[in-house]
N, C-alpha and C positions, 0 to 999 in steps of 0.2 A: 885809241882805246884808253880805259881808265886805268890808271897805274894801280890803283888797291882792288881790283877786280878781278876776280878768279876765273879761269874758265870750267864749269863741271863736266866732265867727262864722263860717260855711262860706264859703272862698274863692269867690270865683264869675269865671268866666273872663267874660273879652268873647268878644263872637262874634267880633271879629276873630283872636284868638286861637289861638280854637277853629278856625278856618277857614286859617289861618298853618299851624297843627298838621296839617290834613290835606293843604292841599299841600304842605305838604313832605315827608310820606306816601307822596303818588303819583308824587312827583320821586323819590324813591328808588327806590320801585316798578319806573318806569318805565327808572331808571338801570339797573336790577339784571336786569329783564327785556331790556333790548337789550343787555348785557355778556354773556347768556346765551346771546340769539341768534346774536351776531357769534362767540362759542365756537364754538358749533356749526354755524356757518356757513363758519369758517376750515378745522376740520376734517373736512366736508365736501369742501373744496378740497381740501387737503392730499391727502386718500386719491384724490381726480382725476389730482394733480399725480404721483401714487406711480404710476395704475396708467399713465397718457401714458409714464412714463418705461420703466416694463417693456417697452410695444409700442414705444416708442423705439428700446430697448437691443437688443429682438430683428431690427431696423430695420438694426441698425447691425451686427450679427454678421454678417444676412445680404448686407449690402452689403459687407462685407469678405471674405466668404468667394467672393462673385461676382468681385471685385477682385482676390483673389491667381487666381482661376481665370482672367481676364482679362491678368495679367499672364504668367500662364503660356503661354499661349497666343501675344501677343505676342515673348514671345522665342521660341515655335514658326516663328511668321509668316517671319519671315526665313532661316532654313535652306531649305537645299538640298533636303531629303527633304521637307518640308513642300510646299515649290511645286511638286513633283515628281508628292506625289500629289492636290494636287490639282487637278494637269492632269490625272493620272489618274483620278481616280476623276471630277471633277464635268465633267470638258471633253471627257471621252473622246480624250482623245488619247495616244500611244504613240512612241515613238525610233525614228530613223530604220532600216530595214532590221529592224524589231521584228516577229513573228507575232503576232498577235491571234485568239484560239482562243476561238467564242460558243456556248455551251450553245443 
């Protein structure tokens, strides 16, 4: 044999190692698979939270549209011609020395 000549020997791992290596494998694994889920789990919600807000938004048109009709009315409520008819038309009632003509 050659005197400055090495012999290489094959590394050989311990099993602790070896066993180090694959849990920290499945910690990643298992990091990368619940980083995945919770993705797709956020956005899940999100597209919930979009369409809540649409029937919301249509929620809120028609409560406004009821409110200006509401308020319309209210300032009907107080006149003169208002309470007038509807003594007339819901109370049946008519002015003094008035004819009342019924089909």
């Amino acid at each position: 044999m050659l005197v400055g000549a090495r012999k290489q020997m094959p590394m050989r791992h311990s099993n602790s190692h070896i066993l180090m290596r694959i849990a920290a494998g499945l910690i990643l694994v298992f990091a990368l698979a619940s980083a995945v889920a919770l993705y797709f789990e956020q956005e899940a919600r999100i597209e919930r939270i979009r369409e809540r807000r649409v029937v919301i938004e249509q929620q809120l048109y028609e409560a406004q549209s009821i409110n200006a009709e509401l308020k319309e009315l209210k300032s009907l409520v107080d006149t003169e011609v208002y309470i007038e008819r509807v003594a007339r038309d819901q109370l049946g009632m008519v002015r003094p020395n008035e004819i009342v003509f019924e089909d």
